[in-house]
C-alpha positions in Angstrom: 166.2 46.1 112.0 164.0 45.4 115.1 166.7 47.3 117.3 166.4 50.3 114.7 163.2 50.4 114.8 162.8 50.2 118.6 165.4 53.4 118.7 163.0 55.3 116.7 160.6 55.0 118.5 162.3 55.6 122.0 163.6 59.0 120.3 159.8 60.0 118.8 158.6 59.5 122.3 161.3 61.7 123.9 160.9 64.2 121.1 157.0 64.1 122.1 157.1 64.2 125.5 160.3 67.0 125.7 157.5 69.3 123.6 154.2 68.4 125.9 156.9 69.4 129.2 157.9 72.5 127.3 154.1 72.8 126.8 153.9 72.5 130.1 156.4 75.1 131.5 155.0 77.7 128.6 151.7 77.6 130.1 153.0 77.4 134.0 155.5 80.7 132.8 151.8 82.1 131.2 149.5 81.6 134.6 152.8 83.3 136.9 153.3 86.2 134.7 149.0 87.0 134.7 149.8 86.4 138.6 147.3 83.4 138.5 149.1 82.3 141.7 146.0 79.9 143.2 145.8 78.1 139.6 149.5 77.5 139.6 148.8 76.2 142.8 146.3 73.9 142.0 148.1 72.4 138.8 149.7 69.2 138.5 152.9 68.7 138.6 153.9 67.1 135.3 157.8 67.5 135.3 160.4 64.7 136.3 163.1 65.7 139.1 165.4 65.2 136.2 163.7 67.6 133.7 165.4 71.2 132.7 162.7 72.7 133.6 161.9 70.9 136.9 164.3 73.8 139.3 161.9 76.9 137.3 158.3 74.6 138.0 159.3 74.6 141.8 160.2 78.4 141.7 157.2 79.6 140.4 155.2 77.1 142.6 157.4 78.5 145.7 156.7 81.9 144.7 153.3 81.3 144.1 152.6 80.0 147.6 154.3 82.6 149.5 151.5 85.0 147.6 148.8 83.3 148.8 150.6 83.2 152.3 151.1 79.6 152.5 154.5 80.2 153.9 154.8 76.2 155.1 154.2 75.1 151.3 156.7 77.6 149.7 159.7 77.2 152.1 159.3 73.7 151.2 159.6 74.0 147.0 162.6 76.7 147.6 164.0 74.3 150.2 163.9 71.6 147.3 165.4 74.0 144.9 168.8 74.1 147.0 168.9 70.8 148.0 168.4 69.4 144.6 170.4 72.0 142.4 172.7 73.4 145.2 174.7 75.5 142.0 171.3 76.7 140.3 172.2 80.0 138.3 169.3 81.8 140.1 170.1 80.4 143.6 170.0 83.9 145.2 166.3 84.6 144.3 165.4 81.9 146.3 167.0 82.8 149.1 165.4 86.2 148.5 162.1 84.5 149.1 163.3 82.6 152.0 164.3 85.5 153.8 160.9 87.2 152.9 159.3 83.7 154.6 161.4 84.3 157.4 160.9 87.8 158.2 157.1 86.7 157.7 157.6 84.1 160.9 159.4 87.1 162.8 162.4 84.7 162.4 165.2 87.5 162.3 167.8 85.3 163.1 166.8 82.6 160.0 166.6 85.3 157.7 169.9 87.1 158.6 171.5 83.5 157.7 169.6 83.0 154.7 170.3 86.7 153.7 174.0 85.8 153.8 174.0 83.2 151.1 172.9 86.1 148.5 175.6 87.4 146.7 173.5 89.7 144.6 173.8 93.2 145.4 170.5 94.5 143.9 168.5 91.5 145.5 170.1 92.3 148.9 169.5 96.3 148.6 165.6 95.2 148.1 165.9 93.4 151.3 167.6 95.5 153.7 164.1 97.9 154.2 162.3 94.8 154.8 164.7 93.7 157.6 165.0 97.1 159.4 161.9 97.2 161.5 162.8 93.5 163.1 166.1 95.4 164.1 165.0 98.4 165.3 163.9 96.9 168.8 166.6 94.6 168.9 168.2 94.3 172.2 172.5 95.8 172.7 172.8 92.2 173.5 171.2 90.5 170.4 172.7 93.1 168.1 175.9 92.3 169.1 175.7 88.9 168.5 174.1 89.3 164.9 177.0 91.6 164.4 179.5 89.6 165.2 178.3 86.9 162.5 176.9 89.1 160.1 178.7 91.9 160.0 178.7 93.0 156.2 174.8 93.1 156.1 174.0 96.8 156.3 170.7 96.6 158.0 172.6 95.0 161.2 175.8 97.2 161.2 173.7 100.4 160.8 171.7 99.0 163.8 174.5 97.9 165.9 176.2 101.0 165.0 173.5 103.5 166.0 173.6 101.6 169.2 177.2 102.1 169.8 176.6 105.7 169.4 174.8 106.1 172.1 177.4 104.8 174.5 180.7 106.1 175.6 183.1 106.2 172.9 186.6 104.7 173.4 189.4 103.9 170.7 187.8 100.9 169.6 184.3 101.9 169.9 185.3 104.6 167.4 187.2 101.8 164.7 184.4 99.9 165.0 181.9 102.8 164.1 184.5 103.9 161.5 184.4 100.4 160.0 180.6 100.3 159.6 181.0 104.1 158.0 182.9 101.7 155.2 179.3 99.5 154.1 176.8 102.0 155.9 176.2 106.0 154.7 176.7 108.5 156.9 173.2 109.7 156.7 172.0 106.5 157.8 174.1 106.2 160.4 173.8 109.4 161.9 170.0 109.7 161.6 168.4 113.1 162.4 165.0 114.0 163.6 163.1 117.7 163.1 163.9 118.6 166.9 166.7 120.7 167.6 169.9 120.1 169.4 169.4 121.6 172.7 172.3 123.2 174.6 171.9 124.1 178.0 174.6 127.0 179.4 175.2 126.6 182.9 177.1 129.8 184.3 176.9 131.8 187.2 175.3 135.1 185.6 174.3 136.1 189.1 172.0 138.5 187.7 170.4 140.9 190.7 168.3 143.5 188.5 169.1 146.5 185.9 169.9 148.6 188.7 173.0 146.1 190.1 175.4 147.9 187.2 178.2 147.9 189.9 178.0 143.8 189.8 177.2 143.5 186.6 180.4 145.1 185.6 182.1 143.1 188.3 180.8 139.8 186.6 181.9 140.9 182.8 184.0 137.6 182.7 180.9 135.2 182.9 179.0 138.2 180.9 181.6 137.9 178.1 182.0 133.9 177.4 178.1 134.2 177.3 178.6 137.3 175.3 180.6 135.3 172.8 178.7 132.5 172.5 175.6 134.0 171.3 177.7 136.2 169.2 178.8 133.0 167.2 175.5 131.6 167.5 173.7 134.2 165.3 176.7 134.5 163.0 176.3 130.9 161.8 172.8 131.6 159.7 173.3 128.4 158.1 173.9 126.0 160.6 172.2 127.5 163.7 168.7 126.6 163.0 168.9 123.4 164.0 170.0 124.7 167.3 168.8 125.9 170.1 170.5 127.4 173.2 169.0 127.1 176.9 170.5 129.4 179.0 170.3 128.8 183.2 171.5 131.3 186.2 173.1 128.8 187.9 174.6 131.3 190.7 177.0 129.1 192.6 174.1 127.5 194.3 174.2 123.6 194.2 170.3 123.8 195.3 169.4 125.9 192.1 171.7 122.4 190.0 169.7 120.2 192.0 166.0 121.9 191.2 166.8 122.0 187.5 167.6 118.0 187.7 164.5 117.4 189.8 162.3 119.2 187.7 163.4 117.8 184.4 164.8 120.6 182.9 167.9 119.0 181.6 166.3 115.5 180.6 166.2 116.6 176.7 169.4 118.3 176.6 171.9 117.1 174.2 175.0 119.0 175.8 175.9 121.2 178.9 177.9 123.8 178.6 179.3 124.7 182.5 178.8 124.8 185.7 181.9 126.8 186.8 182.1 126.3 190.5 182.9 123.1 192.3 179.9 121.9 193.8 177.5 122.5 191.0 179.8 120.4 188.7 179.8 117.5 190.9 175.8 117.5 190.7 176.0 118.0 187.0 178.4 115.1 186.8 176.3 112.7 188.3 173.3 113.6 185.9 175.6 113.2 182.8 176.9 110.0 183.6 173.3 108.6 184.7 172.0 110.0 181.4 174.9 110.0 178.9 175.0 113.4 178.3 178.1 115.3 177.5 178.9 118.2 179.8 181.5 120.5 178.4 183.5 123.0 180.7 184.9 126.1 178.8 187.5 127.6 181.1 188.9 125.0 183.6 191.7 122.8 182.5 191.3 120.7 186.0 192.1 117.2 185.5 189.9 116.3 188.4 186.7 117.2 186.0 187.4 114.5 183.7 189.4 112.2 185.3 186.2 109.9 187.0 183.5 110.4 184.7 183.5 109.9 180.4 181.2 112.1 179.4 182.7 115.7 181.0 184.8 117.1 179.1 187.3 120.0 178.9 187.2 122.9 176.2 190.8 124.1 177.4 193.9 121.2 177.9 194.4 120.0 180.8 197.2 121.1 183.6 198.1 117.0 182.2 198.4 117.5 178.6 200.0 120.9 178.9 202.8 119.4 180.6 203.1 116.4 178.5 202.7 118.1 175.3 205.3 121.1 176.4 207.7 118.0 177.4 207.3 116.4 174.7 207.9 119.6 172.1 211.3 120.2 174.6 212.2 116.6 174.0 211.9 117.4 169.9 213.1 120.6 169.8 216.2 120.7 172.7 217.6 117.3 171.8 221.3 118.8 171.2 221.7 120.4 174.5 219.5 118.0 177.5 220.4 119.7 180.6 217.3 121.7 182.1 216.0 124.2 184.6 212.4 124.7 186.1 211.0 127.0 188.1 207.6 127.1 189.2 205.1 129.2 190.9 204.1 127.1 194.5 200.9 126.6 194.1 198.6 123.6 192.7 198.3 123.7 189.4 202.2 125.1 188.1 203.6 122.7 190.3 201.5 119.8 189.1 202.8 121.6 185.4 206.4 121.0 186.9 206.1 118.0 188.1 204.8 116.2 184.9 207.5 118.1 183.1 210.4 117.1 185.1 209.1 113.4 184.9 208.8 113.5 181.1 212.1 114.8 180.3 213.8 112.9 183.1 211.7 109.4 181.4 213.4 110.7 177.9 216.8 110.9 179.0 217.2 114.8 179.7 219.2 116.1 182.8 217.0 118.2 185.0 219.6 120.4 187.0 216.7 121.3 189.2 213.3 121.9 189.6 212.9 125.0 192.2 209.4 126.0 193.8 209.4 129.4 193.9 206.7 132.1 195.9 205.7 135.3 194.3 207.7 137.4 197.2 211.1 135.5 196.3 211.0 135.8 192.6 213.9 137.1 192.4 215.7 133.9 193.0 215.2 133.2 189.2 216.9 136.2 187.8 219.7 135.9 191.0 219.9 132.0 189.8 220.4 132.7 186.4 222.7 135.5 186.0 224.7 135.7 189.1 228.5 135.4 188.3 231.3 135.0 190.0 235.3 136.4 189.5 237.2 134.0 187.6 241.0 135.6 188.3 243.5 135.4 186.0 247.0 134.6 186.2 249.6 136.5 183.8 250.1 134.0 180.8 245.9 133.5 181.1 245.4 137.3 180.9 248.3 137.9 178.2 246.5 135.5 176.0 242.6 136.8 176.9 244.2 140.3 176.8 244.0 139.7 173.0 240.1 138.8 172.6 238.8 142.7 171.7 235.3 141.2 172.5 236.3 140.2 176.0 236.0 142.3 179.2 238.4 142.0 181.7 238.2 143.9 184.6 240.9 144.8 187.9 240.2 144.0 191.0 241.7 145.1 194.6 242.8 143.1 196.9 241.1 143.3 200.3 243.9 142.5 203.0 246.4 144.5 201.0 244.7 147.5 199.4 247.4 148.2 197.0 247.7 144.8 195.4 245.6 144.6 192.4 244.7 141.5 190.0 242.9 140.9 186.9 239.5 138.9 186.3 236.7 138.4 184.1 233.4 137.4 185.2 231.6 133.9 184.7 227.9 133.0 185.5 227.6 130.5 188.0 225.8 128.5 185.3 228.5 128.6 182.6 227.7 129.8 179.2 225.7 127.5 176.8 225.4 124.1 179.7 221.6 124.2 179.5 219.3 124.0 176.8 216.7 125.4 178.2 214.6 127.4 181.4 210.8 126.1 181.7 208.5 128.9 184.0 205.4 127.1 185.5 203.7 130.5 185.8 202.3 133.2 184.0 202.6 135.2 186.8 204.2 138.8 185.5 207.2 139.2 188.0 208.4 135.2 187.0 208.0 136.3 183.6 210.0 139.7 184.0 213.1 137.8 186.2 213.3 134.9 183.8 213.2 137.2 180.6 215.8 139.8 182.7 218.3 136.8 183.1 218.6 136.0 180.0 218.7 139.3 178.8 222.1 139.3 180.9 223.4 136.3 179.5 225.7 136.6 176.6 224.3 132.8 175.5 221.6 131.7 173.8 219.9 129.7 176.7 215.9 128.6 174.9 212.8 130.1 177.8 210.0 128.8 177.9 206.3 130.7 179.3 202.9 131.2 178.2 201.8 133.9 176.1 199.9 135.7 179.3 203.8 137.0 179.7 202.7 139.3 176.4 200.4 141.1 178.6 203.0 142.8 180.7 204.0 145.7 180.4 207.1 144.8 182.3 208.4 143.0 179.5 209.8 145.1 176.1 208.7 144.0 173.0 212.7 143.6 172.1 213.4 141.5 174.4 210.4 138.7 173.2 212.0 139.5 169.6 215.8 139.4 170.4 215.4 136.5 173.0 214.5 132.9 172.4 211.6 132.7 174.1 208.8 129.8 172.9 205.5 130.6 174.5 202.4 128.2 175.5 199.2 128.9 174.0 196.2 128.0 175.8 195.3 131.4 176.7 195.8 132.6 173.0 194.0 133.4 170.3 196.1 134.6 166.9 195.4 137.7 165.8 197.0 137.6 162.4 193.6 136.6 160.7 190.5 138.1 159.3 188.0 136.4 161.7 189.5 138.0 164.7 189.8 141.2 163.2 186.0 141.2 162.5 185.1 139.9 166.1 187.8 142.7 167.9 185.5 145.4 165.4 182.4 144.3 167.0 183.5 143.9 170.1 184.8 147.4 170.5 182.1 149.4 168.6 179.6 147.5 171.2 181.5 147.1 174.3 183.9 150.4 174.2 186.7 148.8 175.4 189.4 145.8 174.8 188.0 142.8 173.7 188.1 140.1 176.0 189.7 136.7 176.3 186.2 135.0 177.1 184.5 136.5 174.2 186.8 135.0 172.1 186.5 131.5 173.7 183.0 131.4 173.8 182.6 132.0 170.1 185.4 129.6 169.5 183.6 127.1 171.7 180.5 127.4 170.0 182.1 127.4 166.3 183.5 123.9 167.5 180.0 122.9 168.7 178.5 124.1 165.2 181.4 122.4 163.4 180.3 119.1 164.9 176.7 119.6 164.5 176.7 120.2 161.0 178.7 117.0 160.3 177.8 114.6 162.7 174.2 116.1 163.9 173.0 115.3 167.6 176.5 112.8 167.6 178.8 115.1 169.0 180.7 112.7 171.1 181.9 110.4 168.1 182.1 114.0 166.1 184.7 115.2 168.8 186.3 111.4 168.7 186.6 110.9 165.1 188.3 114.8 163.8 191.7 114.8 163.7 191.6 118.7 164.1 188.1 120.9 164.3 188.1 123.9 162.3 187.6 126.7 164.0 187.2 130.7 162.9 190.1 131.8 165.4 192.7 129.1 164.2 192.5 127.2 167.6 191.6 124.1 166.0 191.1 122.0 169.0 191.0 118.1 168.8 189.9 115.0 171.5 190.1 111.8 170.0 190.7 109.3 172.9 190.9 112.3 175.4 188.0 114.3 177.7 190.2 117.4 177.3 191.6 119.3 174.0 195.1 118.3 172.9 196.0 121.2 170.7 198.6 123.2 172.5 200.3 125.5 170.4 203.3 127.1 170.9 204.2 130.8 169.6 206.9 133.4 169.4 207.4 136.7 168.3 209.3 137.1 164.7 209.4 140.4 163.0 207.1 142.1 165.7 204.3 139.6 165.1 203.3 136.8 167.3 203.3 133.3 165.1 202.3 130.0 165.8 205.2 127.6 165.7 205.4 124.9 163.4 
């Protein structure tokens, strides 16, 4: 009975003192939610470590603290909260505070590792505009490193990632950027101010006065790419506002370049657009790669522009990629017959073009017969090489069998020591009837074009050619012959006209201009309908915005695209079906 009685009372006094700690945590709950933070502060602590409501008494004391900024006292209750109930349900509210104590001690790299521990997506939204300002003058050097062990917090990969957008943009530089897109919005990312993006046009306008017509008209291929450019500049309402277009009479003067840099002129350019002449680009170079600004040439395809320095670029291919990618569409397309021919014009850049060819389809297993340098006054030598024949004679069974063939010609000739004698004999090309594949031209000069086109025209096979569509130009060349022959034609001086856009340009053009409309019209409102393209998606990014499209969308169907490259890799191929010039698939 004694024991009983003992047990009752050990239970009563529970009972009692369970009530006066619920009491207890009633009235601490009551002074945190009236925000009575300094009482809180000041009250006794009345529960055991054991108690249930011991982990919520050190919270609100914790919190309580940190209001009255006594950051010491309230990392110390949270600190207790882990380290006594390491699996408390509301664990990620404390390190919610602990990263608001930290960021309060400028201790970005404590509160980046607290941060992690939250698994709460709300409670780590709430943070993330509380971190940015520590990031925003964080070093390259730091952010990398915060990256590298943080690299799902969003505050630190859009950081990070704005900084690596600012630098030269390689394959993995893009990944990277492409994997932050994954956690981090695009608006964020790609953050825009109210200032526009300024283009500066570099060309040679060479302009002498009103009264210079005779030059002016002489210079009406720089007039027209400038001409076309701000014709597709005011034709983009939409877009073009947050643009603005610098234009500089560059002459080809490397002293008027170096005044402009001098003077600060191009320091708050986003993009340059020319020079055209060798010396001017070398200064503009320099500048670009001292200030990471992307220069982009419109009608050179030199390599030698792009090949030392990452931030010039090329609007056209490059004499490189046209010869890989027209190798590399022979290797596809040619596979069944691999025996070649190339001639080429003798000068730099066709026979560079050659060169690359022949290597290429040589590298993939392809027989190159030759590769012939050719000048313009022996041109001949391509028609003569190509359809010269010889006399194949026939003896009397040969000819009583081939006598048969309706199809086949067979002709008599004389004998030259003894005129009467007489034999029979058909003619054979010197290159016999379906052993090559193909012919490759490295020209688009107009009497290649006509001698190539000629020899086939001879031929009774079906040997592939392959130009450039400046061949359509000539009016040496029948408009039969590109429709009866196989001839595949590079584009990179092309643009299609089966489409509405063009139509509506070649309108304009020749109620304004009164006469044909001109290839550099058409480029420089294709270059700038790329440039808008990437502005309107990417903003004052245009390096990762020509990096990261697969193919730019452009109004004439050129659709050019960089990725890892300084220089565009679209080059398009075309022939002429049913009297119409078509891209080929």
């Amino acid at each position: 009975m004694r024991f009983f009685n003992v047990l009752v009372f050990l239970l009563l006094n529970y009972s009692l003192f369970s009530q006066s700690n619920y009491s207890d945590f009633i009235e601490l709950k009551r002074l945190f939610s009236e925000d009575k933070f300094l009482s809180i502060s000041n009250l006794k602590n009345s529960f055991d470590k054991k108690n249930e409501f011991y982990s919520y008494s050190l919270f609100y004391r914790g919190v309580s603290e940190y209001k009255l900024k006594n950051f010491k006292k309230s990392k110390d209750y949270f600190e207790e909260i882990i380290n006594i109930f390491p699996n408390w349900s509301q664990l990620d509210e404390v390190y919610f505070w602990l990263v608001k104590i930290d960021l309060n001690n400028n201790n970005l790299e404590n509160a980046l590792q607290n941060f992690s521990f939250i698994k709460t997506s709300e409670i780590r939204n709430n943070l993330y505009p509380e971190i940015d300002p520590l990031l925003e003058n964080t070093t390259s050097t730091k952010l990398f490193t915060y990256y590298k062990e943080f690299d799902s917090n969003v505050s630190v990969a859009k950081y990070y990632g704005r900084y690596l957008l600012k630098e030269y943009l390689d394959s993995d530089v893009i990944d990277e950027i492409n994997k932050i897109l994954k956690i981090v919005k695009k608006e964020d990312l790609f953050v825009t101010d109210n200032s526009k993006y300024k283009i500066a046009v570099l060309l040679p306008f060479m302009f002498d006065g009103l009264e210079n017509n005779l030059f002016i008209k002489n210079n009406d291929f720089i007039m027209d790419l400038y001409s076309g450019i701000k014709y597709g500049f005011e034709n983009n309402d939409s877009i073009n506002s947050s643009l603005e277009i610098i234009s500089y009479d560059t002459g080809r003067d490397p002293n008027i370049i170096r005044k402009l840099i001098d003077e600060g002129s191009l320091d708050n350019i986003d993009l340059i657009v020319g020079p055209l002449y060798s010396k001017p680009i070398e200064l503009i170079k320099q500048f670009c790669l001292e200030n990471k600004t992307i220069m982009m040439n419109p009608l050179s395809s030199n390599n030698k522009i792009i090949s030392d320095n990452n931030y010039s670029f090329l609007y056209k291919p490059s004499i490189e990629t046209i010869a890989k990618k027209t190798a590399k569409y022979s290797i596809q397309n040619f596979d069944d017959n691999k025996n070649a021919i190339i001639f080429y014009e003798n000068n730099y850049q066709d026979s560079l073009v050659a060169q690359i060819y022949n290597d290429e389809l040589i590298s993939n297993e392809f027989n190159v017969i030759y590769s012939q340098a050719v000048s313009i006054e022996d041109s001949r030598l391509i028609l003569d090489s190509l359809a010269s024949t010889y006399e194949f004679i026939l003896s009397d069974s040969l000819f009583d069998t081939l006598s048969n063939i309706s199809d086949l010609i067979i002709k008599e000739g004389r004998g030259i020591d003894k005129l009467d004698t007489t034999y029979k004999y058909i003619e054979k090309f010197f290159i016999e009837e379906d052993s090559i594949g193909h012919v490759f031209i490295s020209s688009k000069n107009s009497l290649f074009a006509s001698n190539a086109i000629s020899a086939l025209d001879i031929r009774t096979d079906t040997i592939s050619l392959i130009g450039y569509t400046d061949w359509l130009n000539y009016n040496v060349i029948s408009v039969d012959q590109f429709q009866n022959l196989d001839i595949r034609m590079i584009g990179i001086n092309y643009f299609e006209i089966e489409n509405e856009s063009y139509n509506e340009i070649n309108e304009f053009f020749i109620s304004n201009y009164r006469r044909k409309i001109s290839f550099n019209f058409l480029l420089g409102y294709d270059l700038i309908n790329m440039i808008l393209k990437i502005n309107s998606s990417y903003g004052k990014y245009f390096q990762f915005g020509l990096r990261n499209e697969s193919l730019i969308q452009t109004n004439l169907l050129s659709n050019p695209y960089y990725l890892d490259y300084n220089d565009n890799q679209n080059v398009k191929f075309y022939n002429v079906e049913d009297f119409k010039i078509l891209p080929i698939n």
